[in-house]
C-alpha positions in Angstrom: 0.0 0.0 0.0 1.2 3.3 -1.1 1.0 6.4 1.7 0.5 9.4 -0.1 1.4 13.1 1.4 -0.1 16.1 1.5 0.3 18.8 -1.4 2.9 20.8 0.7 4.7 17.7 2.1 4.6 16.0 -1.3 6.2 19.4 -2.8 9.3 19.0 -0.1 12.7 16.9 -1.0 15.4 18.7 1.8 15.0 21.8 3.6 15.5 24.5 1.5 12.2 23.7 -0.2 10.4 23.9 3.2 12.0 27.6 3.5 9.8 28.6 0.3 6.6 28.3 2.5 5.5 31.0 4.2 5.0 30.9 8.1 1.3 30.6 7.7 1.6 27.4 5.8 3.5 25.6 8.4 0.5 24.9 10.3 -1.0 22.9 7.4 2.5 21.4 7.3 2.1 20.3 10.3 -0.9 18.5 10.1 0.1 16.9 6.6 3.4 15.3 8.4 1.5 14.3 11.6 -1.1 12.5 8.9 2.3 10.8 6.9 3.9 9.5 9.9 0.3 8.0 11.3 -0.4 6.6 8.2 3.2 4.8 7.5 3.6 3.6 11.0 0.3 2.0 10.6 0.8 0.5 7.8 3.9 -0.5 7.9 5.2 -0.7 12.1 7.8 1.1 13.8 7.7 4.0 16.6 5.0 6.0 16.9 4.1 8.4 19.8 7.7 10.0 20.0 7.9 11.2 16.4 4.0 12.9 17.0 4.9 14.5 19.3 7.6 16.6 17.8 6.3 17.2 14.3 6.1 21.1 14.8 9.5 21.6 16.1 10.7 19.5 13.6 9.1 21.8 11.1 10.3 25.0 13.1 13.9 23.8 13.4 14.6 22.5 9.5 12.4 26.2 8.8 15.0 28.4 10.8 18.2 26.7 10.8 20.4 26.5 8.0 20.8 22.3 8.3 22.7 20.2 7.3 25.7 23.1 8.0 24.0 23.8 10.9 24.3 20.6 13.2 21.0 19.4 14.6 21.7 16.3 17.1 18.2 14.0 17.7 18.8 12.3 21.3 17.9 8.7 20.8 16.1 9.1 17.5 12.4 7.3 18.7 11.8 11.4 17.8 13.6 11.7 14.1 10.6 10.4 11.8 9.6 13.8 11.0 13.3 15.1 10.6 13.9 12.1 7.9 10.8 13.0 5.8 11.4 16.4 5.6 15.6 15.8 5.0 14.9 13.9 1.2 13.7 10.1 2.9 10.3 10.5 2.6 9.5 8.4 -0.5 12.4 5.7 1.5 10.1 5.8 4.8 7.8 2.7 4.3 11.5 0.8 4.1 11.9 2.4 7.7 13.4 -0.7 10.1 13.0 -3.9 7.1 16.0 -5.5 6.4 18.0 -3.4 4.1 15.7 -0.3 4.2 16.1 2.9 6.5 17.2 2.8 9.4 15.1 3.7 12.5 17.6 6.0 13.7 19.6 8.9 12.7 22.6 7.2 11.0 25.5 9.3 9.8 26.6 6.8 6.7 22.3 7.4 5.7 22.2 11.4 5.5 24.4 14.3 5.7 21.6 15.6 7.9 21.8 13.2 10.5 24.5 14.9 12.1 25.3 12.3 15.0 24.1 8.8 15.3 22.1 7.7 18.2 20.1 4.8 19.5 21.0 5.0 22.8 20.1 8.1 25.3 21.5 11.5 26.5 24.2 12.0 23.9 22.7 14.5 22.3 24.5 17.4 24.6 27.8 16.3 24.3 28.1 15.3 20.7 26.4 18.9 19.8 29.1 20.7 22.4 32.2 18.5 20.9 30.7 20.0 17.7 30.7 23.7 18.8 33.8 23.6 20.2 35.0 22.1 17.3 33.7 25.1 14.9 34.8 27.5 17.3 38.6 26.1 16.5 37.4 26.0 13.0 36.5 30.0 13.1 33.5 28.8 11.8 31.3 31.1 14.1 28.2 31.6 12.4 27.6 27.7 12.9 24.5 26.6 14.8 25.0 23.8 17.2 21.5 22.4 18.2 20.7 19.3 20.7 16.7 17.8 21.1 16.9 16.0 23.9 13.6 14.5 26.0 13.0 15.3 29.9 13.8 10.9 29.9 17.0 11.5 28.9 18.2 14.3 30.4 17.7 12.1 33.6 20.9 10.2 32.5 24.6 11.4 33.8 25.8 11.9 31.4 23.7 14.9 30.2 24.6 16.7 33.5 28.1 15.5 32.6 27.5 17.4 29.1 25.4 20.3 30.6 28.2 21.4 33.2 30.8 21.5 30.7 28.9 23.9 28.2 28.2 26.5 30.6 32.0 26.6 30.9 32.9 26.4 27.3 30.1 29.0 26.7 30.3 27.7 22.6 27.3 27.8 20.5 25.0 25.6 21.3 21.1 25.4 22.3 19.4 22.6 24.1 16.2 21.9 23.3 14.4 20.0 26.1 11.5 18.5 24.6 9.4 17.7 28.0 6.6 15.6 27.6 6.9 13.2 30.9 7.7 10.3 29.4 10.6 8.2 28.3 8.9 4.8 27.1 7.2 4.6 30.5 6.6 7.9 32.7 9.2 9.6 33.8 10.7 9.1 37.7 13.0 11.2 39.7 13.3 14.6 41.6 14.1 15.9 37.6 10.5 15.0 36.6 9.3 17.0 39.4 11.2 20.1 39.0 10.5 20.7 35.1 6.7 19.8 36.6 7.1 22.8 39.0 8.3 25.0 36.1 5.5 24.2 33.5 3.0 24.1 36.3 4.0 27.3 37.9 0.7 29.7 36.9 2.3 32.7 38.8 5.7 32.3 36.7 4.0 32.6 33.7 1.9 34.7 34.0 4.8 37.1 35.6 6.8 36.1 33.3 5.0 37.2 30.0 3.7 40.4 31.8 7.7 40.9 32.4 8.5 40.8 28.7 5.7 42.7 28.0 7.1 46.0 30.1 10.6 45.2 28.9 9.6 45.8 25.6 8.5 49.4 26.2 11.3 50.4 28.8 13.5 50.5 25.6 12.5 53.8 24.2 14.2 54.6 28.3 17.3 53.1 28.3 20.0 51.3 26.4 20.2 47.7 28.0 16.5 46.4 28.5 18.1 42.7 28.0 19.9 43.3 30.8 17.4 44.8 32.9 15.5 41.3 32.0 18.1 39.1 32.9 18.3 40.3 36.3 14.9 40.7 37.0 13.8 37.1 35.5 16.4 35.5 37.6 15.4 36.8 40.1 11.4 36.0 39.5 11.9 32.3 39.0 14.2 32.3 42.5 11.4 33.7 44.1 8.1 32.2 42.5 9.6 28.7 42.0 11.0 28.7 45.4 14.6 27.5 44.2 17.1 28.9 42.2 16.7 27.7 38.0 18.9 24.6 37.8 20.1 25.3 34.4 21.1 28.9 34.6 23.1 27.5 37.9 25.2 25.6 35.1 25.1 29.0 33.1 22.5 28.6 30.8 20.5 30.9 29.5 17.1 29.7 30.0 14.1 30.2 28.1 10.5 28.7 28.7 8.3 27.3 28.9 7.2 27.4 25.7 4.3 24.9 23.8 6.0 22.7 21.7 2.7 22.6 19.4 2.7 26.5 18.3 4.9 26.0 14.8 4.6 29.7 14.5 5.8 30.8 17.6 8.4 28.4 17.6 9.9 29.8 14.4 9.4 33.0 15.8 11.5 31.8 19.2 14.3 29.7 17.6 15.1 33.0 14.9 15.6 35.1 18.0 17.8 32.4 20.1 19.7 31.9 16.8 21.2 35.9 17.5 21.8 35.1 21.4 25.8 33.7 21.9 26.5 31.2 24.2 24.6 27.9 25.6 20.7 28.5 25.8 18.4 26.1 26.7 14.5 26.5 25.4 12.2 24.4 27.3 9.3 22.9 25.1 6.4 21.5 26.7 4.9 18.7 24.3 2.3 15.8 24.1 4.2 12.3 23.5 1.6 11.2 20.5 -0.1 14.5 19.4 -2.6 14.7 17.0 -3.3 10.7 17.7 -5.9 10.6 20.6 -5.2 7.2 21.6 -1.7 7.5 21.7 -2.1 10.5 23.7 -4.0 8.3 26.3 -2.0 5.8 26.6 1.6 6.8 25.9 3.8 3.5 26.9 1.2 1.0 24.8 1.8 4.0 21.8 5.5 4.3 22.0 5.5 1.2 19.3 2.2 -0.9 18.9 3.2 -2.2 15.8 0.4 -2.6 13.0 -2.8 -0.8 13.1 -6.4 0.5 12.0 -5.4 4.3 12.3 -9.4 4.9 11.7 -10.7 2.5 14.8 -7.1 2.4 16.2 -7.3 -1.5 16.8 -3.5 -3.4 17.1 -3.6 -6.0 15.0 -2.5 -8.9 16.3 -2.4 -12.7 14.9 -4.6 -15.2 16.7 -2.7 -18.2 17.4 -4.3 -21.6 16.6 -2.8 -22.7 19.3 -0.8 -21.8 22.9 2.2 -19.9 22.3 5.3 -19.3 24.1 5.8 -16.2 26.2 8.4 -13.7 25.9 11.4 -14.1 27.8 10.9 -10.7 29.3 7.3 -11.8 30.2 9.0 -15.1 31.9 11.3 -13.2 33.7 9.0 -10.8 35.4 6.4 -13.2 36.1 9.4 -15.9 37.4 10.6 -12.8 39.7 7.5 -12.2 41.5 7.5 -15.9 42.6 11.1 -15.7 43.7 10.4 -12.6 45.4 7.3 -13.9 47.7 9.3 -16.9 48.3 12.3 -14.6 49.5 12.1 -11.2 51.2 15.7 -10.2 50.4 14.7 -10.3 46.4 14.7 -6.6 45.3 14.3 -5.4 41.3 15.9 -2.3 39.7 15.8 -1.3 35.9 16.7 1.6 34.5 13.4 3.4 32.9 12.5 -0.2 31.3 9.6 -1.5 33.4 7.2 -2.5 30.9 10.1 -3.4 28.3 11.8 -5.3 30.7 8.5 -6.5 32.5 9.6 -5.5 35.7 6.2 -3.0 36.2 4.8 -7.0 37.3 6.8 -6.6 40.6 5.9 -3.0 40.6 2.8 -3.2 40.6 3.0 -6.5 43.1 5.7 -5.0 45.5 5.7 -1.3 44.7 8.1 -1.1 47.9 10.9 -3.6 46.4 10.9 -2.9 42.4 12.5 0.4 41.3 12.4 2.5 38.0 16.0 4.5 38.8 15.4 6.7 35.3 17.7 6.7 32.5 20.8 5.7 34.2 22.0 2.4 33.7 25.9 3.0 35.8 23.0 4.2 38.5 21.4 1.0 38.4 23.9 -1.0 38.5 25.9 0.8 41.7 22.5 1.2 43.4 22.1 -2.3 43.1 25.1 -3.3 44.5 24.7 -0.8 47.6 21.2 -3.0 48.1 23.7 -6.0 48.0 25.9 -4.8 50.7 23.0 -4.9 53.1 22.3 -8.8 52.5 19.7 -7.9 49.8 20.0 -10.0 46.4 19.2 -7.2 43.7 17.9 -8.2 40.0 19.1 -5.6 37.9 17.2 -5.8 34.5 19.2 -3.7 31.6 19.6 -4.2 27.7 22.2 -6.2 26.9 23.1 -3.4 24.8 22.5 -0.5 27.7 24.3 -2.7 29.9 27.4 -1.5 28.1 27.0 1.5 29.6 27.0 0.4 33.2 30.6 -1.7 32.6 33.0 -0.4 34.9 30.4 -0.4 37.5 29.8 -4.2 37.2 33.9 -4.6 37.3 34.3 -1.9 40.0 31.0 -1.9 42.0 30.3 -5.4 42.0 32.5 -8.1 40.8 35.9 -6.3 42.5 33.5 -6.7 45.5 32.3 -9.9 44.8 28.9 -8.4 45.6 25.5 -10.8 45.0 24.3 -8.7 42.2 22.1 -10.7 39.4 22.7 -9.2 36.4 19.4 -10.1 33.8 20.7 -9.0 30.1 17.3 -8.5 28.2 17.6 -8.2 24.4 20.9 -10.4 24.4 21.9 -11.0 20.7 20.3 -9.3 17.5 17.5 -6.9 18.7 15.8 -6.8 15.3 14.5 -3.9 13.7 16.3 -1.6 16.3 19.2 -2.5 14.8 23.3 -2.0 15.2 22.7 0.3 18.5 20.5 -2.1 20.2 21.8 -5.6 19.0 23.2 -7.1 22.7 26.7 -8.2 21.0 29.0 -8.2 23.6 28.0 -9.1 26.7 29.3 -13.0 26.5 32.7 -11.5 26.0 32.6 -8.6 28.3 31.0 -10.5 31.2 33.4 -13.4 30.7 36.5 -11.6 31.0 35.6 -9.9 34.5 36.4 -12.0 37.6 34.3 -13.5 40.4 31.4 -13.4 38.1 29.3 -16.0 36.5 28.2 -16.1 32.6 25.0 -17.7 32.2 22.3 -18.0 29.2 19.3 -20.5 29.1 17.9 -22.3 26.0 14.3 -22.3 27.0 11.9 -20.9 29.4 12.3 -23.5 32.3 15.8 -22.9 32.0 15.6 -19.5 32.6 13.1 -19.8 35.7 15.9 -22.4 36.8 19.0 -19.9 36.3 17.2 -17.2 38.3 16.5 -19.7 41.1 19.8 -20.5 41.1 21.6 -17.0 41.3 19.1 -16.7 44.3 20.8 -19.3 46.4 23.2 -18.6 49.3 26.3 -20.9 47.7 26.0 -18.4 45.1 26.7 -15.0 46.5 28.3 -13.1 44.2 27.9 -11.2 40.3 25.7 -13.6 38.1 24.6 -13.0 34.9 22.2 -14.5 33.0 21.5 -13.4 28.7 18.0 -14.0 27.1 16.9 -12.8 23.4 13.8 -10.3 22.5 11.4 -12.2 21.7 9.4 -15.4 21.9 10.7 -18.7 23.8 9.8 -22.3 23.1 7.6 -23.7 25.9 3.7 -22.6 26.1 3.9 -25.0 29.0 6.2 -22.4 30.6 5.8 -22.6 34.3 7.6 -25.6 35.8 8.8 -25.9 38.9 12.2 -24.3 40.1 15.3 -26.5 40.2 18.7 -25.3 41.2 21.5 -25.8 38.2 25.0 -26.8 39.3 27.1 -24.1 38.7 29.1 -25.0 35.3 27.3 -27.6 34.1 26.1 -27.9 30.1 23.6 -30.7 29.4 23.3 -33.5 26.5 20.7 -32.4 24.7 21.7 -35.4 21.4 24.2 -37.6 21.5 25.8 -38.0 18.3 27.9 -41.2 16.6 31.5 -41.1 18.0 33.9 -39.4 15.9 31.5 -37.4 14.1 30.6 -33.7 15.0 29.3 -32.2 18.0 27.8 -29.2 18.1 28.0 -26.8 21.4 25.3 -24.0 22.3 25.2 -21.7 24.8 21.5 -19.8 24.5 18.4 -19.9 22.8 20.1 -19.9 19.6 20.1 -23.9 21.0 17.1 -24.2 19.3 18.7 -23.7 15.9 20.6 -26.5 16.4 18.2 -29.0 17.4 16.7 -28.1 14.1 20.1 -28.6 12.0 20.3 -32.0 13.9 17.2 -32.9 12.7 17.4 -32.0 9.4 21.1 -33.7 9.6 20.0 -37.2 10.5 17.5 -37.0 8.1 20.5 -36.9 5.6 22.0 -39.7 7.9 24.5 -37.7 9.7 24.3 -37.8 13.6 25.5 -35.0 15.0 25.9 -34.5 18.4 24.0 -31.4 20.4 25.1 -30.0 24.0 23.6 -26.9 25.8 26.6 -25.3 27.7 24.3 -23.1 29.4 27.8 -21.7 31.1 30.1 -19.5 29.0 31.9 -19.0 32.1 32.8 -21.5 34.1 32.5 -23.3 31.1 31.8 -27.5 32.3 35.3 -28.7 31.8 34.1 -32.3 32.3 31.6 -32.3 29.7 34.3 -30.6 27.1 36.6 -32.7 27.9 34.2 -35.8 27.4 33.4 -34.1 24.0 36.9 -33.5 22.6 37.6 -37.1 23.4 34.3 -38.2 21.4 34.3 -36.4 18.5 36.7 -35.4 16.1 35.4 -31.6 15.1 33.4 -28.7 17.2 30.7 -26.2 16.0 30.1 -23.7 18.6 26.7 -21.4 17.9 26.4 -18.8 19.8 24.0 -15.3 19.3 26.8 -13.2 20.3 30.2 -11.4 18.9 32.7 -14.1 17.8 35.9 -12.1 19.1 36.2 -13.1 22.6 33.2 -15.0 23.0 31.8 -18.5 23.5 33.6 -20.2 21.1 36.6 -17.8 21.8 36.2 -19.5 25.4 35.8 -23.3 23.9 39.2 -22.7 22.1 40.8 -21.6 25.2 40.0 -24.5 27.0 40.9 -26.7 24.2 44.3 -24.7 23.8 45.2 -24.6 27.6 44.5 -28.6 27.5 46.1 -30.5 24.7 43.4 -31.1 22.7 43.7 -30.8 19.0 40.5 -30.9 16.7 39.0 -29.0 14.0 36.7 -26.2 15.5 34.2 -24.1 13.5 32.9 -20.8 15.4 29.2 -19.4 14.3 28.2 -16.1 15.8 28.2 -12.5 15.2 30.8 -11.8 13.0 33.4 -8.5 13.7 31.5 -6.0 12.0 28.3 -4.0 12.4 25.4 -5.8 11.6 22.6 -3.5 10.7 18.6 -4.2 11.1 16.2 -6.8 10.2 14.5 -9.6 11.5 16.4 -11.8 14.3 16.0 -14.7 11.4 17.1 -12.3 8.5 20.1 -11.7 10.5 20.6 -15.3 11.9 20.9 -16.3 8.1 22.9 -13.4 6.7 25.7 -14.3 9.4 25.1 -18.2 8.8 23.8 -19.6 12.2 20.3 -20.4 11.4 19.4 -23.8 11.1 20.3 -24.0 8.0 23.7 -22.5 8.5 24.3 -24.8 11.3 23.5 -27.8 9.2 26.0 -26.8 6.4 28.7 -25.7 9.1 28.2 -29.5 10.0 28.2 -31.0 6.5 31.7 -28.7 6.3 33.3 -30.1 9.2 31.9 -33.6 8.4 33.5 -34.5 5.1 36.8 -32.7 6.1 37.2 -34.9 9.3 36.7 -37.9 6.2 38.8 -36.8 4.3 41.5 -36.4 6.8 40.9 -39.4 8.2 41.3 -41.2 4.4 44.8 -39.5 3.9 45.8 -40.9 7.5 44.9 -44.3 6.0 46.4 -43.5 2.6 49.5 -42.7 4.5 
């Protein structure tokens, strides 16, 4: 199905043919964008409410600033849809997040106006200040340095980090704080509640306008009326806000609040900030999903429904003939709840993921144990090992890929103190449509490496509930982590009872003819494997199949059993190859004396971009089928060696 713009949006290819409008048509602009975006992400998936919600500032900034010379940095890029469609991708945008189409995200190598790229949060500030600072060396000082950054992020450290050192280098930049109250779930933290005060503050604004009002007739009476404002608006939000303005502490000029819906007065606010020097920070209040009433209403559910009737605004979703599996996530959060009423020293922490990482089930079932820290994953993670000091056994739930940014905490925080921190790495391997900046990579070979800590992933659901149960027990008091994918699992018959694993142990899952090939799996990707083996010995090969379950310790006894048995390895694992799994297998095999053909399936060591988990199982060859034929590989070279040892 074909989306078809409006008569001004069809008429725009790049920003200089949205500066032929005149301000009265941006309005109507407005709405025709709003209507694109609805319609594509209906049609065709992707995120939703974010992008709504700043359609007229997207407008107003590409209308005022001088882009792509000007450098306009999108914070996380859920926001960006409007920003691509009006930059030249708009007849690209129903390839947005498919396998070799657009990406979801601003993505240097896609435009020359996507200035920065980001998937993850609150870079926005300091890639748009290395910028400035970097145009200032250049001489290059008429050269606008803008960051759009969400009240969500600007919860993370490293926006302070990025905020204190601006109002030092006082380079060109503005901050645009697009406030809205909401990250993917509401916003948490005393931040939230201060930018409330602002926006809320009937007295201030009213004061404040009244204030700019006189202002501009004292200037017919003297030479600095700026000046005169300054002072006197300092001093007003002091007084009426009942605490000093947080970002003119860091020396920030700050204006706002303004409505982030008013395309006109936007223009008309961003053409007079553009003649102000220094860092600036304009506070827009917006509505995460404008112009969409039921993503208005419910903002987490709207953040990415996938498919859906725009007109009744019904999600489509399939009916399943039959019981399905859950989703890990949903396993885990259901799994935790039972651990936590069977022990009172179970506590939960995520980092502004409770419904993506189902945590909102404890929540909502132990508001007074479960905790939403913000965006602020090296938070998390030292939080949750102060908890652990105190004989509490924290879950902390992050991204495999967020988790990344909470790594020297892990090796600092918790495993130099051997601390009982269980570490539950959601999205572990290819993310999917979110592509390179959410795919969890690394953390096989980043966990591994880090002492004191165990490196765990389950195959199936009942291994999961078993691996949690396990990092719960006493014997095992220290950092545990424990991978599982996006997605669906395997077992509709989901909740068995708990068992305790022995630390290190794999499991048999097919025993293959001796001297053949065996094939070790650490993960879900497991299940790929049991489909190569059956495809296999339908050919009449009989490949053996272990689940390692451990990357580290890795079971010793079990490899050692295997390098004895067989005469070649296939390791499959949904992680990086360079220091991973198999990297660990080889090891082992290295430090030991054995000496056997090993093939290594994974991620290879480059950037994988989007798709579907499956597109990009098959593009790196570890889907079934890739498995199989890694097999078949190994298989007729261990013949044909063994036919020149005879021959010999």
């Amino acid at each position: 199905m074909i989306v078809e713009p409006g008569p001004l949006l069809a008429a725009i290819d790049s920003p200089d043919d949205l500066k032929k409008l005149a301000p009265e048509q941006l309005v109507q602009l407005s709405t025709e964008l709003r209507e694109f975006i609805i319609d594509s992400v209906s049609i065709y998936g992707g995120h939703f409410g974010a992008s709504l919600g700043v359609v007229e500032l997207s407008v107003a900034l590409h209308y005022v600033f001088n882009t792509p010379y000007d450098q306009l940095v999108w914070d996380v890029g859920h926001q960006a849809y409007g920003h691509k469609i009006l930059t030249g991708r708009r007849d690209r945008f129903p390839t947005n997040r498919r396998y070799h189409g657009m990406s979801g995200f601003p993505k240097r190598s896609e435009s020359e106006y996507d200035a920065f790229g980001v998937g993850h949060s609150s870079t926005s500030i300091g890639a748009a200040l290395g910028m400035a600072v970097a145009s200032d060396y250049k001489g290059e000082k008429d050269r606008q340095h803008i960051a759009v950054i969400g009240d969500g992020a600007m919860t993370a450290g490293m926006a302070f980090e990025a905020l204190n050192h601006a109002g030092v280098a006082n380079s060109n930049l503005l901050v645009i704080l697009n406030d809205n109250c909401m990250s993917i779930d509401p916003n948490v933290g005393a931040l939230k509640e201060y930018l409330t005060d602002i926006t809320t503050s009937r007295t201030y604004n009213k004061v404040r306008d009244e204030l700019w009002n006189v202002l501009g007739k004292l200037s017919k009476f003297g030479p600095n009326p700026q000046q005169i404002a300054r002072k006197v608006e300092a001093a007003m939000k002091a007084t009426l806000l009942k605490q000093s303005n947080l970002f003119e502490a860091l020396k920030f000029r700050y204006f706002g609040p303004v409505d982030g819906h008013d395309v006109q007065h936007l223009v008309t606010i961003l053409n007079d900030l553009k003649t102000i020097p220094g860092p600036k920070i304009l506070h827009c209040v917006t509505v995460k999903g404008k112009g969409y009433a039921l993503a208005e209403k419910d903002q987490t559910l709207w953040h990415a429904p996938g498919l859906f009737d725009k007109i009744t605004g019904e999600i489509y979703k399939k009916t399943p003939e039959k019981p399905q599996p859950p989703k890990y996530q949903d396993v885990f959060g259901h799994t935790l709840v039972e651990l936590a009423e069977a022990n009172a020293k179970i506590m939960g922490v995520t980092p502004a993921m409770p419904s993506g990482s189902s945590l909102n089930l404890m929540m909502e079932a132990m508001p007074d144990r479960a905790f939403d820290v913000g965006i602020a994953e090296q938070h998390a993670v030292t939080f949750s090992a102060g908890l652990a000091t105190q004989g509490l056994v924290p879950f902390c739930n992050i991204y495999s890929s967020f988790m990344q940014r909470g790594y020297d905490q892990v090796v600092h925080d918790v495993a130099l103190q051997n601390l009982h921190v269980v570490f539950c790495l959601d999205r572990a391997g290819f993310a999917g449509a979110d592509g390179p900046t959410h795919h969890g990579c690394y953390d096989l070979a980043y966990m591994r490496c880090i002492p004191n800590i165990v490196v765990s992933a389950p195959m199936n659901e009942q291994e999961l509930r078993n691996l949690m149960y396990t990092a719960t027990l006493p014997e095992n008091a220290g950092p545990f982590s424990i991978r599982y994918p996006r997605g669906e699992g395997v077992m509709p018959a989901w909740r068995t009872p708990l068992q305790r694993v022995a630390i290190g142990t794999g499991r048999v899952v097919r025993e293959g003819e001796e001297g053949g090939v065996a094939i070790l799996s650490i993960g879900h990707i497991g299940n790929y494997a049991v489909k190569a083996t059956e495809t296999l010995a339908a050919e009449g090969l009989d490949a053996g199949h272990y689940d390692m379950r451990f990357c580290k310790p890795l079971d010793e006894e079990m490899l050692r059993d295997i390098a004895r048995r067989y005469r070649a390895i296939v390791t499959v694992e949904d992680g990086c190859l360079p220091g991973g799994f198999g990297s660990a297998v080889l090891e082992f095999l290295t430090d030991h004396g054995f000496h056997l053909p090993v093939r290594r399936l994974g991620i290879p060591d480059r950037v994988v971009e989007h798709g579907t988990q499956d597109e990009l199982y098959k593009e790196c060859g570890f889907d079934a089928a890739g498995i199989a034929a890694a097999v078949r590989e190994l298989s007729a070279k261990v013949a044909t060696d063994a036919l020149v040892t005879v021959l010999r």
